[in-house]
N, C-alpha and C positions, 0 to 999 in steps of 0.2 A: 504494500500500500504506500502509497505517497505521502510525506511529508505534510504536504498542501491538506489533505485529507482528517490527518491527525488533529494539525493543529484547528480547522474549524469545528470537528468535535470534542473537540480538549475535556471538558464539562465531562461529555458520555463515557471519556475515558481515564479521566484520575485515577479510579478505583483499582481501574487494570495493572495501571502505573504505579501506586501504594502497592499495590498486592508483587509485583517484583520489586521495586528496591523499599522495603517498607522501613527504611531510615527517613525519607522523602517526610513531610510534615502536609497539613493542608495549607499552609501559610509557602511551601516551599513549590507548591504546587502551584499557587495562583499567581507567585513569582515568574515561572516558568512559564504558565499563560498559554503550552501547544508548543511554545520555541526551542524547536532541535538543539542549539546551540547552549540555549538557556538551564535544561536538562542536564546538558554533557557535565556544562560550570557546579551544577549543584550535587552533582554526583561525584565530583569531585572533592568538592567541601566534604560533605557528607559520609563517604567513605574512605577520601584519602588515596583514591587512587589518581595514574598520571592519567594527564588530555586522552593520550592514545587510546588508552583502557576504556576510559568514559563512553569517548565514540563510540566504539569497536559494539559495547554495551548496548550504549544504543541503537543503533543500526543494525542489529543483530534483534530486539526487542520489533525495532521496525519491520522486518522482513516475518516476523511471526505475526505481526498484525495480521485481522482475516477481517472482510466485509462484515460478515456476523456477529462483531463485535456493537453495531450498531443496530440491531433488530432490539 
């Protein structure tokens, strides 16, 4: 799923996102707002790991995204 996609259901999908990295807060969530980048930054704070890890993380969480996640 695209990016573009994510972020204009961001709301539909916090929960998903709490539920893998569930260090994430809802304060750190409304921060991040859908923004790929935004995510990477806070997953870093959060868990201490580097830039590349974060990505990797997420774009990896990205390609597991499914349509059905919105039904």
């Amino acid at each position: 799923m695209n990016w573009d996609r994510i972020e204009g259901n961001w709301k539909q999908l916090k929960g998903r996102v709490q539920a893998q990295w569930g260090k994430l807060t809802d304060d750190d969530l409304d921060v991040i707002n859908g923004k790929q980048e935004q995510l990477a930054g806070v997953l870093q704070e959060r868990y201490g790991m580097a830039k590349d890890e974060a990505e990797k993380q997420v774009k990896e969480w990205q390609s597991k995204s499914q349509d059905s996640w919105f039904n």
